[in-house]
N, C-alpha and C positions, 0 to 999 in steps of 0.2 A: 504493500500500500504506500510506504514511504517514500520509494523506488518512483511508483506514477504517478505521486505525488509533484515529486522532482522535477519530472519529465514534460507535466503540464505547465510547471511555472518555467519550463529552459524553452517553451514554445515561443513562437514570433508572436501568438494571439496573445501568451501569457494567462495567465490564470483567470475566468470568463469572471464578467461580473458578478453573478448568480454563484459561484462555486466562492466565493472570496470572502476570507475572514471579516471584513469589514462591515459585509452584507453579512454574513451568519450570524455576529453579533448583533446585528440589528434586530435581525428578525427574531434571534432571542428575546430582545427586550421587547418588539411587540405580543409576544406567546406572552411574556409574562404579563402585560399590562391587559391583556384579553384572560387573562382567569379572573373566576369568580370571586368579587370579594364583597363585604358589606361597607357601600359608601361613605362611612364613616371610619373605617377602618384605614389606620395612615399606613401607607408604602415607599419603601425606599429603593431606589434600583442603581447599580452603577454600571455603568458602558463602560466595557474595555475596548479602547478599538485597537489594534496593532499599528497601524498605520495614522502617522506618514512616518517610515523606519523603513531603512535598510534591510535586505537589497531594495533599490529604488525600482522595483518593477509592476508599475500597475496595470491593469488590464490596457491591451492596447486600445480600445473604443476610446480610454480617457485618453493616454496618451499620445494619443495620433491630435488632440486637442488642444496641445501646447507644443509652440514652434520654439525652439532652444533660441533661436537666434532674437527671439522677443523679448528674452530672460532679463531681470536687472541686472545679474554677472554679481561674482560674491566680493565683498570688499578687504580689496589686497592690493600691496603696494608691495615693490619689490624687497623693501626695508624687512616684511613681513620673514622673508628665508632667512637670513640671520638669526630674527629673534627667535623664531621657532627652534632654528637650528641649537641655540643656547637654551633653550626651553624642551630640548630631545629628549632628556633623562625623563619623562614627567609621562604616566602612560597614556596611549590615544590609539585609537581603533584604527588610525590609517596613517602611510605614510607624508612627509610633508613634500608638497607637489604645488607647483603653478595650479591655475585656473585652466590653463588649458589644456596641464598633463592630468588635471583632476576630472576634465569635461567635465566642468562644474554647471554651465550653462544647459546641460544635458539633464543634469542630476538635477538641477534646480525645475526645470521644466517635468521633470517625473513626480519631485514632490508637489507640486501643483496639480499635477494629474491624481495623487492619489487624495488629496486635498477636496481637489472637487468630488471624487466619490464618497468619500463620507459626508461634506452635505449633502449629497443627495440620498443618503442613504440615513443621514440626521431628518433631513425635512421628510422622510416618510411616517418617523414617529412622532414628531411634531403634528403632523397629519391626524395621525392617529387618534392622538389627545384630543384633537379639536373637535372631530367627529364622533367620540363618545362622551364629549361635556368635560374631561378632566384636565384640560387644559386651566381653565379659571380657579383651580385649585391647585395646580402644579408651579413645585420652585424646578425653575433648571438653571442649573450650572453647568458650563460649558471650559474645559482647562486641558492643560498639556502638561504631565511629566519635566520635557525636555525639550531643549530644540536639537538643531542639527548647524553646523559649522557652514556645511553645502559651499567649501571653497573659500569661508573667510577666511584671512588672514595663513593661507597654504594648508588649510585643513579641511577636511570633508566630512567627519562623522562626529562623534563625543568623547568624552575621555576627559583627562585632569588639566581641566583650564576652565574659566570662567566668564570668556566673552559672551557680549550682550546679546548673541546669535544664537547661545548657549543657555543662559539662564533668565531671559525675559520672554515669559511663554503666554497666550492669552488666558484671562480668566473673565468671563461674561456668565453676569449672573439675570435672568427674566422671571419673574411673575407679577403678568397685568394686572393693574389695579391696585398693586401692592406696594411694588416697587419703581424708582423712577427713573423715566424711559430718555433712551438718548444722551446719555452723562459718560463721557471719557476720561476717567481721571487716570492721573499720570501719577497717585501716589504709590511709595513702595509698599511694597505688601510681600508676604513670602507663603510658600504653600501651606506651611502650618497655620494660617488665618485660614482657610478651607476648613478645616478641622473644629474650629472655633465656631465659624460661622453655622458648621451642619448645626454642631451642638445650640445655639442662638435658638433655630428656626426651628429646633424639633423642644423648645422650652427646657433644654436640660442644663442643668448648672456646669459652668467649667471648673473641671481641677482645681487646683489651686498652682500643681507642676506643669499642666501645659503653657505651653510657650505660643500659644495661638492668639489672636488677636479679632475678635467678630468683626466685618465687616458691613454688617449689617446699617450699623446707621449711616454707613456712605449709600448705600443701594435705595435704604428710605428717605434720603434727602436731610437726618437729621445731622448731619458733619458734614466738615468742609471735603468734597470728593475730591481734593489734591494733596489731601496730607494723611496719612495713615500712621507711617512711623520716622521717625526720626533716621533709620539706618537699617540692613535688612543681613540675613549671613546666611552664604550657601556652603555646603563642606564636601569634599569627594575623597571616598575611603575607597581602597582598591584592594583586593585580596592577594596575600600575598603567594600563595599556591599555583604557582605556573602551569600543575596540571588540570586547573580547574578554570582559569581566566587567562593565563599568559600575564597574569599582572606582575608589579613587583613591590605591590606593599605604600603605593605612592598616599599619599595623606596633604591632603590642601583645607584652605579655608577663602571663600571669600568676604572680606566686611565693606558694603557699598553704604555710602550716605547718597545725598544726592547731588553731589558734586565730584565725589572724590571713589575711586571703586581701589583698595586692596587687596592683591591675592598674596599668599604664604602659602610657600609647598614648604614644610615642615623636615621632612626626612632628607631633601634635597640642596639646603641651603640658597632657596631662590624665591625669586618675588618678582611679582607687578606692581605697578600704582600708574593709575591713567586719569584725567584728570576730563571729564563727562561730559563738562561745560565748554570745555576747547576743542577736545578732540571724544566726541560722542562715538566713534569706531574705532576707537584703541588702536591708533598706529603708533603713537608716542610715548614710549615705556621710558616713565620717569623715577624707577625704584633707583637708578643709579646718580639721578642727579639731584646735583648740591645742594642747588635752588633750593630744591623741596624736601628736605634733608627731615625738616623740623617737621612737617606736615605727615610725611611718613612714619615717623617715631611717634606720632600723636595718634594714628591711626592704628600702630600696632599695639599702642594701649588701650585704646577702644577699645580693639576685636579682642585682647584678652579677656579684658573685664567681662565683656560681654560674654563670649565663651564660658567663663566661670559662674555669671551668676543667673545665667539662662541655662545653661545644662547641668549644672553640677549638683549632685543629688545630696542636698544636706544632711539628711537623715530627718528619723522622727523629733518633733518637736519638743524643746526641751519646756517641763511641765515642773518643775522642782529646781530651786538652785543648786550651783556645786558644791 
């Protein structure tokens, strides 16, 4: 089975629409929202879609849809092989190549292709909802994991770096009537506000350890929808077991405010600092310069603090003095 598995996605058609993960998971989530329940009965469902991921092959009907040569091409500058080059020790799924040893324009036009299939395969359940009334009662949340490099800066896939191609992914949140509509805020947020936020909308109390932050009264209009948090932290742990990832143990931190983005590779003795406001596509790696010497040492006491008193498990509460 695995075999013709194979064999259908090494086709020219590639894998039809109708046989494609993207649609199977769909049509799971309409099976599920077509069982019997009593209206009053709250449901929670989450869509995994596989895609848009690597290999970039989507059914060809999408891809025959985007012309490579229409693409916006990924942003890279020749300065980019150096840096990467000095940034090699750090793991990534693919070698560091031009744009056009990457056919990035290629790959970028497939992710569009698969892009488009899942809305079209998202607007069937949306459909669906409307046509049986539970739409005016449904929250939807729409997000992504990850992004994909697709040629920035001589990269193509994921791995331990922290460009904005990387870790700024969408998150859109809709229920009519409820929430308000047409609002694009630019504040930081991290996925763990996800988490917050379910807990929000289903009336459940948060932790007191989670690290999530509700989002909620930016979505009801009651907060200002361009500020969320003061500074936001992503981290990339990588196993060190060669028979199991090829990795090597690599450990990073990003701490972005909104001017200034930090990365530390920890085990490697390297770093970033890009500065958001001047150069919003990180061509100018300023962890070496002088200039900004003070701004950087300032930053890497942020992210420890940070790091400390957002993860660090204090224990149980002390209830009696020493």
């Amino acid at each position: 089975m695995g075999g013709n598995l194979n064999e259908l996605r090494n086709r020219p058609e590639r894998v039809p629409p109708e046989f494609h993960q993207t649609t199977w998971a769909s049509e799971c989530a309409i099976e599920f929202l077509k069982n019997k329940r009593d209206e009053n009965t709250p449901w929670f469902l989450n869509i995994s879609i596989y895609d848009p991921h690597p290999p970039f092959i989507p059914p060809k009907e999408y891809a025959d849809r985007f012309d490579p040569s229409a693409m916006p091409g990924p942003y890279f500058q020749e300065s980019d092989l150096a840096q990467q080059k000095r940034l090699s020790a750090l793991d990534f799924q693919d070698e560091i190549r031009t744009p056009e040893e990457h056919d990035a324009r290629q790959k970028q036009a497939d992710y569009y292709a698969m892009i488009a299939q899942i809305d079209d395969q998202f607007a069937r359940i949306l459909q669906y909802l409307d046509e049986t009334g539970q739409r005016e009662n449904t929250v939807i949340i729409f997000t992504s994991d990850h992004g994909e490099s697709l040629g920035d800066h001589g990269l193509m896939y994921k791995g331990c770096r922290f460009y904005e191609g990387l870790v700024r992914v969408p998150l859109i949140f809709q229920w009519a009537g409820h929430y308000e509509e047409n609002i694009q805020s630019d504040a930081l947020v991290e996925l763990l506000d996800l988490t917050a936020t379910l807990l929000d909308i289903s009336g459940i109390e948060q932790p007191e350890y989670m690290q999530g932050k509700s989002l909620i009264p930016i979505v009801t209009g009651q907060s200002d929808a361009q500020h969320h948090r003061d500074f936001v932290r992503s981290e990339y742990f990588d196993a060190l077991d060669p028979h199991f990832t090829g990795g090597t143990g690599t450990f990073g931190t990003m701490y972005r405010n909104r001017r200034y983005k930090l990365c530390v590779y920890h085990d490697k003795d390297l770093g970033e600092l890009y500065d958001l406001q001047t150069d919003p596509w990180e061509f100018c790696d300023l962890w070496n310069s002088t200039e900004h010497e003070q701004i950087k040492h300032q930053l890497i006491y942020e992210s420890f603090n940070a790091h400390v008193t957002l993860t660090t498990d204090m224990g149980s509460t002390r209830i009696a003095p020493m």
